[in-house]
N, C-alpha and C positions, 0 to 999 in steps of 0.2 A: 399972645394969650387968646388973642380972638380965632385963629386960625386953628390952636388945640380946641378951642370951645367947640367949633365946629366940626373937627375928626369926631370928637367924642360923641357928640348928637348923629352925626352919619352912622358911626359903628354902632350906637343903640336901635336907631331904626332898620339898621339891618339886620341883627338879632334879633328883633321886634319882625319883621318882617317873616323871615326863615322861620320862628317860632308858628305863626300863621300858617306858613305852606303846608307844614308840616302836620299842623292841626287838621287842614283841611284835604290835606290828599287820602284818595282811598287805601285802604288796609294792602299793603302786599302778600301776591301768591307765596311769597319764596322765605322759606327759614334763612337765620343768619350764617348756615350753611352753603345757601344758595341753591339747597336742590327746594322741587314744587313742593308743596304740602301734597297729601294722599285725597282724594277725591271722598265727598262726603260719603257714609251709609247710604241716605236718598237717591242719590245718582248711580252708586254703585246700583242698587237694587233697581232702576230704572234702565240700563246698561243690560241687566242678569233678562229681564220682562223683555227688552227689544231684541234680543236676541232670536229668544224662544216666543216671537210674538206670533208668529204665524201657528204655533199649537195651541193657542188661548184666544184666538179670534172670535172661534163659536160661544166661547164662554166670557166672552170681555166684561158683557154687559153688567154678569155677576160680581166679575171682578173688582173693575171700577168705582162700585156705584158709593164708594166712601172717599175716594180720591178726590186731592181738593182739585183746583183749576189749574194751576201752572201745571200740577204731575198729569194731567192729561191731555195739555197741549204741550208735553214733551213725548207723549206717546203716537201722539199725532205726527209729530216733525218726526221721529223715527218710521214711522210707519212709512210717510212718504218718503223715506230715503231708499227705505228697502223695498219698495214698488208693492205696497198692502194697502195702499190708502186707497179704498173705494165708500159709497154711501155706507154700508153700515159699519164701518168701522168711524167713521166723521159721525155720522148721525149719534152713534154710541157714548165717543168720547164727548161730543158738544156741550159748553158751557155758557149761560148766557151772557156773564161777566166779560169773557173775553173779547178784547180791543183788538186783536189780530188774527188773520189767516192766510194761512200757507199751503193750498194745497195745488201749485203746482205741478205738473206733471204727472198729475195721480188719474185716477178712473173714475174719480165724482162725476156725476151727471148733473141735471138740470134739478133733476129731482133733488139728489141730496144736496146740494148747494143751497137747494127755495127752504128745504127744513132749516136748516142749519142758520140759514138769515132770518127768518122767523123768529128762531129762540135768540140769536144775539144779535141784539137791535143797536148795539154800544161799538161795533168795528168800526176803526177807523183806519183799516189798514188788510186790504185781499191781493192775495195772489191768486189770479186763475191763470195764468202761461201756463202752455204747451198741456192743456184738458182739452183734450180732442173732443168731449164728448159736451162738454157746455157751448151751448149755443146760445142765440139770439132770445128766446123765452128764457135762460137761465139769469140771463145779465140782465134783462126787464125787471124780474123778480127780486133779485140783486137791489139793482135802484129803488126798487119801489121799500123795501124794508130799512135799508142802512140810509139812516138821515143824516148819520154820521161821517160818513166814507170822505175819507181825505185823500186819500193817498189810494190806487188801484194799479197794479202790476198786468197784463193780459198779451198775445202776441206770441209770438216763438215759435211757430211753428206753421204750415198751411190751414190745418182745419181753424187754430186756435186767430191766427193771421185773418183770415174769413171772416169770421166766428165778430171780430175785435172793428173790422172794415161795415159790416151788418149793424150794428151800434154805435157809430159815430156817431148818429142823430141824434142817440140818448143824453149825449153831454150838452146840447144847445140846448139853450132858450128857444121857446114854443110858445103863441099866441093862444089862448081861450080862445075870445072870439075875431075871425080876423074879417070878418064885415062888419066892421066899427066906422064911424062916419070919417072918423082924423085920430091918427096916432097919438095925439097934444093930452087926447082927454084919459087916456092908457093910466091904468094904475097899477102898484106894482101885484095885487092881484090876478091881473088877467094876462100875468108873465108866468107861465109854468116850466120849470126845472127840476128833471127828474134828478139830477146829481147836484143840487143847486151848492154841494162842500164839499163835493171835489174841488184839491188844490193840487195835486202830482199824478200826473200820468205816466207809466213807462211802458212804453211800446219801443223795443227796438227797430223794429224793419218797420215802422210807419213811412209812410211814401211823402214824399215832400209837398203832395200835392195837400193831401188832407191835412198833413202838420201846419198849413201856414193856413186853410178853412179853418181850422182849431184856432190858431192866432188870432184870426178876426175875425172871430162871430165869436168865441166863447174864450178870453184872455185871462180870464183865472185860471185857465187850468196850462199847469206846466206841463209839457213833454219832454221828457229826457231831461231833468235837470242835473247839471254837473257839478258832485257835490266840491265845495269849497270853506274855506274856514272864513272867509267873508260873508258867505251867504249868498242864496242866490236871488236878486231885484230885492234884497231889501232882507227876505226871507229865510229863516234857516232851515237849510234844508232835513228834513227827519231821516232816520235812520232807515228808513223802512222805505224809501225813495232812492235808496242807493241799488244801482242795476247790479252792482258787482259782487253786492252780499246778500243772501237769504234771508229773506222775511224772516225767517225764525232760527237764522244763526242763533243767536242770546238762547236762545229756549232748550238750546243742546249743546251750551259752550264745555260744561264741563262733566259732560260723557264720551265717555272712553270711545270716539270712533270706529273701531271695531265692531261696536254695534252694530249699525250697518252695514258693516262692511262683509258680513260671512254672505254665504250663499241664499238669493234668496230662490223662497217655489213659486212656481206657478200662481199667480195671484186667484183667490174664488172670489169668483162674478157675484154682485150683488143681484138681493132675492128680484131688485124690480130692474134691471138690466138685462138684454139680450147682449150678451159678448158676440165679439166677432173677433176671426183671424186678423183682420190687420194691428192688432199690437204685438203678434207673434213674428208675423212678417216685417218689422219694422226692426225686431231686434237681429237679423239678419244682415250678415256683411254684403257689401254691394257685387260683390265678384259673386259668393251664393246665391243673391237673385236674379242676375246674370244666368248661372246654369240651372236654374226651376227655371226659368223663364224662356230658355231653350229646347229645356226637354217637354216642357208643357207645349212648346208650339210643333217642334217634331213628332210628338204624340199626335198632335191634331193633322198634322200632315198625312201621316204615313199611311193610309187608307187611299188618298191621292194621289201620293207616289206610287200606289200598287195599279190603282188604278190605270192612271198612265203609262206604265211598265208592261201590263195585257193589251192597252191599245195598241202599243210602240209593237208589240210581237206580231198581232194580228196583220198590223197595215205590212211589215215585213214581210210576213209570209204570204199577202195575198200580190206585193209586189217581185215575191220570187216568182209565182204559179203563173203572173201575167208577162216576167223576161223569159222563162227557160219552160223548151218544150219538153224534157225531161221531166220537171216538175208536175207538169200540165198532166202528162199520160202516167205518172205515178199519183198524180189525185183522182183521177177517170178510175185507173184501175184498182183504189182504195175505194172508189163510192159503189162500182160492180161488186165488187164480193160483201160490201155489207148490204147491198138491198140482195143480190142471191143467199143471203144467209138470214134475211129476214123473210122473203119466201119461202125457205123448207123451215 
């Protein structure tokens, strides 16, 4: 009796149980068909705009200026898929709501990066990787506005690599006054930290040297953490910390890819940007700048080979006139008839 008692109570709390999961698991994509459901209106019409976004660029500012926050940090995350994101398309879309930024790879400068932190004081989550054009005054600016910034992506590339090596100082603790008589009497006052909530760093190609100066002078902040379902020292790791997903994967999960994926143009340089050729040259194959980079040098040459070519004839011909007396009396008698032909 006692042993059905207990079947009976096991099999309730597992129906009891499964009722629960069940309650609590999120809604599924898939009909009881198994194929996806069709993608909302929203997206779709957001899909239709990333397309054709490079003919609505001069006009965005009109366009958007009803659009809530998520639909224009989804025009964002598109924009920088298809290589449009520069200052005034960031500057355009900017919301001050939003907690995150991704711009990646894109043409932002210093400039539009210092606006854009200004109006969102609330990020706690930037990507600058592989922005050749932010430097060392972009990421001061950066700090100084986001009091918030937990989590910072930067690195990926030489300038960006530089750019990220010039700003390791920003992450440490700094002294106010550092002619104080004894450290003892220190309050935490006269401890200044420009990123004092950074908790995740991801820098891939950081050099060991400075990973482990990170380690011991500033031990909040993580580098490269690897995410886990235990966590990592204690901590979970956020979504937005993981090296191997985009910042703003979520913000484009269910537009149709082909968005960005058609052709894009030529990106137009913002109004306060001098452009330069090397993002033109960068998008070239390594065998193509191999042969510019032969013909640019043979061009420069070939003035010098010509050169060298009328020296090499002269000394020839002046060391045939010095072996062969034949020569000698056929150059005499080439210099008599033009000076007699310059006397009459």
């Amino acid at each position: 009796m006692e042993k059905g008692k207990e079947l009976a109570k096991l099999k309730s709390s597992l129906e009891t149980l499964k009722l629960k999961q069940a309650l609590e698991s999120p809604p599924s994509y898939k009909t009881h068909l198994g194929k996806s459901k069709p993608r909302s209106l929203v997206r779709l019409c957001l899909g239709v705009l990333g397309k054709h976004l490079e003919d609505i660029i001069e006009d965005l500012s009109e366009i958007v200026v009803s659009f809530p926050p998520d639909i224009k940090m989804a025009l964002v995350a598109i924009a920088r898929r298809r290589k449009l994101l520069n200052d005034q398309v960031l500057v355009t879309l900017a919301e001050s709501s939003w907690e995150i930024l991704d711009i990646s790879g894109s043409d932002v400068t210093d400039l539009g990066l210092g606006k854009v932190v200004e109006m969102c004081k609330s990020l706690r989550a930037i990507d600058i990787s592989r922005c050749q054009r932010i430097t060392e005054s972009g990421v001061s600016v950066l700090f100084k506005h986001c009091h918030s910034l937990e989590t910072l992506r930067w690195g990926g590339c030489p300038n960006s690599n530089f750019t990220a090596r010039s700003c390791v100082y920003m992450l440490m603790p700094k002294l106010k006054d550092v002619d104080g008589d004894s450290w003892e009497e220190l309050d935490s006052t006269d401890i200044v930290e420009r990123s004092h909530s950074l908790r995740w760093l991801i820098w891939p190609s950081i050099e060991d040297r400075l990973k482990e100066t990170l380690a011991t002078e500033c031990p909040r902040v993580v580098v490269n953490p690897k995410s886990s379902p235990f966590g990592f020292r204690g901590m979970k790791v956020p979504p937005e910390a993981c090296l191997d997903v985009p910042m703003d994967e979520w913000v484009v999960k269910d537009i149709d890819p082909k968005t960005w994926s058609v052709g894009t143009v030529p990106q137009q340089p913002s109004k306060d940007v001098v452009t330069s050729d090397n993002s033109a040259v960068e998008e070239l194959s390594m065998a193509e700048r191999f042969r510019l980079a032969f013909v640019e040098r043979d061009a420069k040459l070939a003035p010098k080979r010509a050169k060298n070519a009328r020296q090499h004839r002269r000394r020839a011909e002046r060391e045939l006139l010095m072996s062969s007396t034949d020569a000698k009396s056929i150059a005499l008698a080439k210099q008599v008839t033009k000076s007699m032909h310059s006397r009459s």
